[in-house]
C-alpha positions as CSV (number, residue, x, y, z in Angstrom):
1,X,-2.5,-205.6,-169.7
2,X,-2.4,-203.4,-166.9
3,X,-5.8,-203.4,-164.4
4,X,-7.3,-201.8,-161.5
5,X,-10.7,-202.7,-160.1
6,X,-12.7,-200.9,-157.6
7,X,-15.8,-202.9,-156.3
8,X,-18.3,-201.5,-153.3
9,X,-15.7,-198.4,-153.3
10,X,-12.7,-200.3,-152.1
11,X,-9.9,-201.0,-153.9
12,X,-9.1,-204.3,-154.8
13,X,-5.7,-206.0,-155.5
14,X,-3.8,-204.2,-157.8
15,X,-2.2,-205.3,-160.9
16,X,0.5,-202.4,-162.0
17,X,-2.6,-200.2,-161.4
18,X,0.1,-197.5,-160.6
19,X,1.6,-197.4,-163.6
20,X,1.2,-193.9,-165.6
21,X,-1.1,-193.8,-169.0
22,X,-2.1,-191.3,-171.4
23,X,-6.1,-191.3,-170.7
24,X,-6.6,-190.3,-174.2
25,X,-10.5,-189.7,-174.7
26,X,-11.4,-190.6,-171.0
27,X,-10.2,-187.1,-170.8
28,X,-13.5,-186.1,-172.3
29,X,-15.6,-187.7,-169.0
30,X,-13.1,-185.7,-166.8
31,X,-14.1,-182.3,-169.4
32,X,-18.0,-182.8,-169.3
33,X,-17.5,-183.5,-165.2
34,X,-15.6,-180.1,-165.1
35,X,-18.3,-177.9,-167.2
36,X,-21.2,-179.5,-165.6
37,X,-19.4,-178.3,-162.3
38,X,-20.0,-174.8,-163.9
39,X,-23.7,-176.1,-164.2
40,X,-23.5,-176.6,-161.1
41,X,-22.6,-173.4,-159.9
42,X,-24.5,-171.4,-161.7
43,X,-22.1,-169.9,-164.0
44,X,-23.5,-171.4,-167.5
45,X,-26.9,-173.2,-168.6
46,X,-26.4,-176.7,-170.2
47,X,-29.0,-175.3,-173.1
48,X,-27.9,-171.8,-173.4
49,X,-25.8,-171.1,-176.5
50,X,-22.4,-170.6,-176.0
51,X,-19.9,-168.0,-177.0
52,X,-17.8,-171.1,-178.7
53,X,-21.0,-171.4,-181.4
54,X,-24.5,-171.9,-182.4
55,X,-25.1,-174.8,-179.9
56,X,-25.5,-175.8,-176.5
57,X,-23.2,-176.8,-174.4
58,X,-25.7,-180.1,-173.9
59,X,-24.8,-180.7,-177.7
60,X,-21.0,-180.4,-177.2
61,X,-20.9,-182.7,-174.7
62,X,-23.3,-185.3,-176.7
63,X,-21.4,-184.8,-180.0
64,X,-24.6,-183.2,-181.4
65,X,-23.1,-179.6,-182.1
66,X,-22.6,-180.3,-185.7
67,X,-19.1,-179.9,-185.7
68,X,-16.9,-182.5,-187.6
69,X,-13.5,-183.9,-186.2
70,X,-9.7,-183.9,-187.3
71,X,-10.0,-187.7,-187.0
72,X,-11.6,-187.8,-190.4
73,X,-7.5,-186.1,-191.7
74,X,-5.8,-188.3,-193.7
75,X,-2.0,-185.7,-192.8
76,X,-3.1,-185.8,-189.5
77,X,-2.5,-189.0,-189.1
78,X,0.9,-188.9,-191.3
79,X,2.1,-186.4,-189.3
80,X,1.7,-187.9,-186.1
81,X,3.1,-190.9,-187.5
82,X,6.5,-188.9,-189.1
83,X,6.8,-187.2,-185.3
84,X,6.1,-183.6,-186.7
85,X,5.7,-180.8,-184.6
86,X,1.8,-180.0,-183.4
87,X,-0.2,-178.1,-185.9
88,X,-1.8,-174.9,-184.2
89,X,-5.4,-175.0,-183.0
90,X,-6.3,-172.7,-186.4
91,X,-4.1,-174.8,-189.1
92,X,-5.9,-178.1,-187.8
93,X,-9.7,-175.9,-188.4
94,X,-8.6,-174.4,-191.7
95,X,-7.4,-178.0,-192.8
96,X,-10.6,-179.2,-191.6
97,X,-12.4,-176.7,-192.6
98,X,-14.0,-177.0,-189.1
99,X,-15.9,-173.5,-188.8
100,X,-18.7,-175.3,-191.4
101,X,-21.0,-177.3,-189.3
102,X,-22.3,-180.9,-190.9
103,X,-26.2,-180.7,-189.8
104,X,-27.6,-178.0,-187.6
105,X,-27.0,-179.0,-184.3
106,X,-28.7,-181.3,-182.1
107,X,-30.2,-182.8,-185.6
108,X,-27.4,-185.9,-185.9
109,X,-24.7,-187.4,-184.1
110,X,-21.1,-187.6,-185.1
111,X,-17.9,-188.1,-182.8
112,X,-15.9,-184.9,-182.6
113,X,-12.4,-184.1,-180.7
114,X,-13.2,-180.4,-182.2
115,X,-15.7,-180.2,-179.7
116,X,-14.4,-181.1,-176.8
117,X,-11.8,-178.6,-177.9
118,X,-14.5,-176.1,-178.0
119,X,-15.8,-177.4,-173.9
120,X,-11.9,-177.0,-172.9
121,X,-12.0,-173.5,-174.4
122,X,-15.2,-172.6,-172.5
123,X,-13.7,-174.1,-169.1
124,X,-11.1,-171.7,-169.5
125,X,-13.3,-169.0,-170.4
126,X,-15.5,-169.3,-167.7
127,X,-13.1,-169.7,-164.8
128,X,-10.7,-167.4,-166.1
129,X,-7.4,-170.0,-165.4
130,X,-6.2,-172.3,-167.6
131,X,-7.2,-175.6,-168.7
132,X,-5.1,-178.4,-166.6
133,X,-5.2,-175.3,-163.2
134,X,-9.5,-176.0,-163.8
135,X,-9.9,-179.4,-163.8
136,X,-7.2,-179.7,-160.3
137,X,-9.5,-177.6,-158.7
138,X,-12.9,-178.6,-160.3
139,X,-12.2,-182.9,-160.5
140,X,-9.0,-183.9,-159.9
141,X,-8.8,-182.7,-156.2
142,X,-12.3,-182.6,-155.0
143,X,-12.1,-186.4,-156.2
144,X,-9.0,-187.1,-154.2
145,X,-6.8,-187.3,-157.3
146,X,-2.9,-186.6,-156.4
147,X,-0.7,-187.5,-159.4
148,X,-3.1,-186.9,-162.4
149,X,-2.2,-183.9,-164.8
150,X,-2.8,-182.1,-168.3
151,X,0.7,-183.0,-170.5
152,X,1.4,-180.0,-172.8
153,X,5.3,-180.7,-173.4
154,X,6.5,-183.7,-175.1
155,X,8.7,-184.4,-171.9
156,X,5.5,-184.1,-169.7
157,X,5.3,-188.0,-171.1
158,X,8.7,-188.8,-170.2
159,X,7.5,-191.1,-167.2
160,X,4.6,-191.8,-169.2
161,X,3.9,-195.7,-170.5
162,X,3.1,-195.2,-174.1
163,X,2.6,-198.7,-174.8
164,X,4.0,-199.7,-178.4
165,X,5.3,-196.1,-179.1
166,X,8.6,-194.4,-178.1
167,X,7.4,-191.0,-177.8
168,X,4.1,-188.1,-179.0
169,X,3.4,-184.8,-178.6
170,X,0.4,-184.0,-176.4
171,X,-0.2,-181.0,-178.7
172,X,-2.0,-183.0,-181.0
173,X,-4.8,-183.8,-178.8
174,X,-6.7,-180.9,-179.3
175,X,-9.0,-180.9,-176.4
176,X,-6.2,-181.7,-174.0
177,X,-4.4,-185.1,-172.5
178,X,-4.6,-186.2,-169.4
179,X,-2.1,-189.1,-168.3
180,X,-2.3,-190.2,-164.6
181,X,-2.4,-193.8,-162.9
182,X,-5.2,-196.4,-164.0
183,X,-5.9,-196.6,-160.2
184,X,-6.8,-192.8,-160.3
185,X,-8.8,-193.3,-163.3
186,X,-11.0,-196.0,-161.7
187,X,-11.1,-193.9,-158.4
188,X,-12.4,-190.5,-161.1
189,X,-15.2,-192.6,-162.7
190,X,-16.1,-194.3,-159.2
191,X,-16.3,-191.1,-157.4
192,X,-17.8,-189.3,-160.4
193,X,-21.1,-191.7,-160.9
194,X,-21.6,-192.4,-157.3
195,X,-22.7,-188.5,-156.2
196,X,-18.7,-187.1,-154.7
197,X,-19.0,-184.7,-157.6
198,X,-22.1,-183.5,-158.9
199,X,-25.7,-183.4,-157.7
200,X,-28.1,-186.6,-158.7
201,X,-29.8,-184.0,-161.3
202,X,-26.8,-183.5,-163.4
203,X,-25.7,-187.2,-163.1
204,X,-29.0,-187.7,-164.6
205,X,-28.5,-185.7,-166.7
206,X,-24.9,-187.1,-168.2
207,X,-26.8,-190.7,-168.1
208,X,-29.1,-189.6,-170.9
209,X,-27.9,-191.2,-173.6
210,X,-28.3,-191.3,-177.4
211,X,-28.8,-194.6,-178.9
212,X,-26.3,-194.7,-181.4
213,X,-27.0,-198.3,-183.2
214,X,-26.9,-202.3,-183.0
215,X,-23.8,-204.3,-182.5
216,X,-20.4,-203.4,-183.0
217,X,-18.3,-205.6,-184.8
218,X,-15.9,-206.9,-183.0
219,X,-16.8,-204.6,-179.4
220,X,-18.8,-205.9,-176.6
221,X,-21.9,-203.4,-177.4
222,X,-25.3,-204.4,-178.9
223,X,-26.9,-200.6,-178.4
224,X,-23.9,-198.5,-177.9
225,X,-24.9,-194.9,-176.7
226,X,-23.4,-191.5,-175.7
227,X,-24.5,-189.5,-172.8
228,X,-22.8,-186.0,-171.8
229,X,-19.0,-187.3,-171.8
230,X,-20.0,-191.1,-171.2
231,X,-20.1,-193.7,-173.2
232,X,-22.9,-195.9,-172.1
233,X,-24.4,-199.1,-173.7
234,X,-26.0,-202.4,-173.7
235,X,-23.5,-205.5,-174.3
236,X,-24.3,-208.5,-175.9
237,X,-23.9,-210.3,-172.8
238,X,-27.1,-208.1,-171.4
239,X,-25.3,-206.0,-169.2
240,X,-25.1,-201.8,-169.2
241,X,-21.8,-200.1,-168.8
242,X,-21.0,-196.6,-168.2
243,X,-17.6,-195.0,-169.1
244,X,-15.4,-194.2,-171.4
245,X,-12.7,-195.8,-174.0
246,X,-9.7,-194.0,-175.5
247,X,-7.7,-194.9,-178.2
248,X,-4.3,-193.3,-179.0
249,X,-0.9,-194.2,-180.5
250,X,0.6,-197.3,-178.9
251,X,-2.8,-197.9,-176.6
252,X,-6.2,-198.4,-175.6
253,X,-7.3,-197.3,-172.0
254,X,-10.9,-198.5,-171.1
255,X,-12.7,-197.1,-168.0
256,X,-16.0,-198.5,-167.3
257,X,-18.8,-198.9,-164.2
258,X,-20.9,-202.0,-163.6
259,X,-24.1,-202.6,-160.8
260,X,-26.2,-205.2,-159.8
261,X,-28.8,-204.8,-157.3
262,X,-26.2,-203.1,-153.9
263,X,-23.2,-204.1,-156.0
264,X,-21.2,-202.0,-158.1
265,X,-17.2,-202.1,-159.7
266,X,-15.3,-200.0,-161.7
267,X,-12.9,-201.4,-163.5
268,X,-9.7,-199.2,-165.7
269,X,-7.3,-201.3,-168.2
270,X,-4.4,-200.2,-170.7
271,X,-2.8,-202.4,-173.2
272,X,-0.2,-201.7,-176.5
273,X,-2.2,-202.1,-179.4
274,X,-5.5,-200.4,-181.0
275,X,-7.7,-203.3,-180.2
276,X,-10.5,-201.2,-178.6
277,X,-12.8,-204.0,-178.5
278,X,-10.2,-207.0,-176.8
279,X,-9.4,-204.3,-173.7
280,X,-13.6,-203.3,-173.3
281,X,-14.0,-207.0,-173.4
282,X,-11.9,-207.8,-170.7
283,X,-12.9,-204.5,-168.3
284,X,-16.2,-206.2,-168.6
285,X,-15.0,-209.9,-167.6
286,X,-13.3,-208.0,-164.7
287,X,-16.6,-206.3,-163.7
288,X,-19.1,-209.4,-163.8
289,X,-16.0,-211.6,-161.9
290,X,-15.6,-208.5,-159.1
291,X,-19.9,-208.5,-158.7
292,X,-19.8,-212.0,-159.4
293,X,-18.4,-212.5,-156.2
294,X,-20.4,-210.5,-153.9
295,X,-23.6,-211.9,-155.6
296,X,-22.3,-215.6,-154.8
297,X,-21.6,-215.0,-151.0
């Protein structure tokens, strides 16, 4: 398994923390960061409607918008799997049928990669440049981020570890991929939930979560949760994590942030496999060891 750990904002020993992963749905932290930067800045409302649909871009963000996800697509997974070509944004909403919303919006919850398609659209909408040129100049470099990037091309994951696959098309992740080293992943969700971003309003704001449930099966969580872009939860050791997990073909990434009391870590892992559960499990470990030791001194 490949780690990185930051604890009290330093770095600590690496362990292949270099290496180059597909962040799969950590992505969606680095999205929400982006369009709350537009919050931000006054150029949208989180609880205006948007232009994408009848709901708030609040609901997007929370997976509240009513919208159901290309997930639930039996041939989408088949044709991953056979290494066809990327369906088009339309083909993948008129197999999905993903116009019809589920419940009105901001009645439920349900998981949805449609839309956080939908908050990539408005990104580029709003700041009028494209997808991966936004979140360089609204995250990625404000944050000090120097070798993260949006893959469009199937070559742009040439250098990429894929973990138990040979090669993908980024196409089929709809709301775009990101792929950059774990250590810049830890440094994004360190940076990103300690202030260097956005102000402590909004970062309230993303921390207000949904309660989404008891325990998982087989994850750490006993009251797993969703704020705007983070996964954040009780585990049934007692402790709350805020981050994100991301499952693709051939790996699980898992970026999470731990405090106690002045103590905080952020710990980013990757491993082969779809074992969601084994990689949280060990991030955590990593996290109580790292502010283990500071508590102990």
């Amino acid at each position: 398994m490949l780690c990185s750990t930051i604890l009290n904002g330093k770095q600590l020993p690496p362990e292949q923390s270099q290496v180059v992963v597909p962040w799969w749905s950590f992505t969606k932290t680095v999205l929400a960061a982006a369009a709350l930067s537009l919050v931000r800045d006054g150029l949208i409302q989180l609880d205006d409607h948007v232009q994408e649909g009848q709901f708030t871009l609040r609901q997007l963000l929370k997976h509240q918008a009513g919208l159901a996800d290309y997930s639930e697509l039996e041939e989408y997974y088949a044709a991953v799997a056979e290494g066809q070509a990327p369906w088009s944004a339309d083909e993948m909403m008129q197999r999905l049928d993903g116009a019809r919303l589920r419940y009105a919006p901001g009645a439920g919850w349900r998981y949805s990669n449609v839309g956080y398609m939908l908050v990539a659209r408005l990104i580029e909408r709003v700041t009028g440049v494209s997808l991966g040129t936004a979140l360089t100049q609204r995250v990625l470099s404000p944050l000090g981020l120097t070798h993260t990037r949006l893959a469009k091309k199937q070559e742009d994951l040439d250098e990429v570890y894929l973990g138990a696959i040979e090669s993908y098309h980024p196409g089929w992740v709809y709301h775009g991929l990101l792929v950059g080293p774990l250590s810049e992943a830890t440094m994004l969700l360190n940076k990103l939930l300690t202030g260097k971003l956005l102000p402590s309003s909004l970062l309230h704001e993303m921390h207000d979560a949904i309660v989404l449930g008891g325990p998982m099966q087989g994850r750490p969580w006993a009251s797993p949760g969703y704020g705007l872009g983070l996964m954040i939860g009780g585990t049934k050791s007692g402790h709350m994590l805020v981050g994100h997990t991301g499952v693709g073909p051939g790996g699980v990434i898992a970026v999470f942030h731990y405090s106690s009391g002045n103590n905080a870590a952020t710990c980013s892992a990757f491993r082969e496999g779809s074992d969601e559960g084994g990689v949280e499990a060990q991030v955590l470990e990593r996290l109580l060891a790292a502010v283990g030791t500071c508590e102990d001194r």
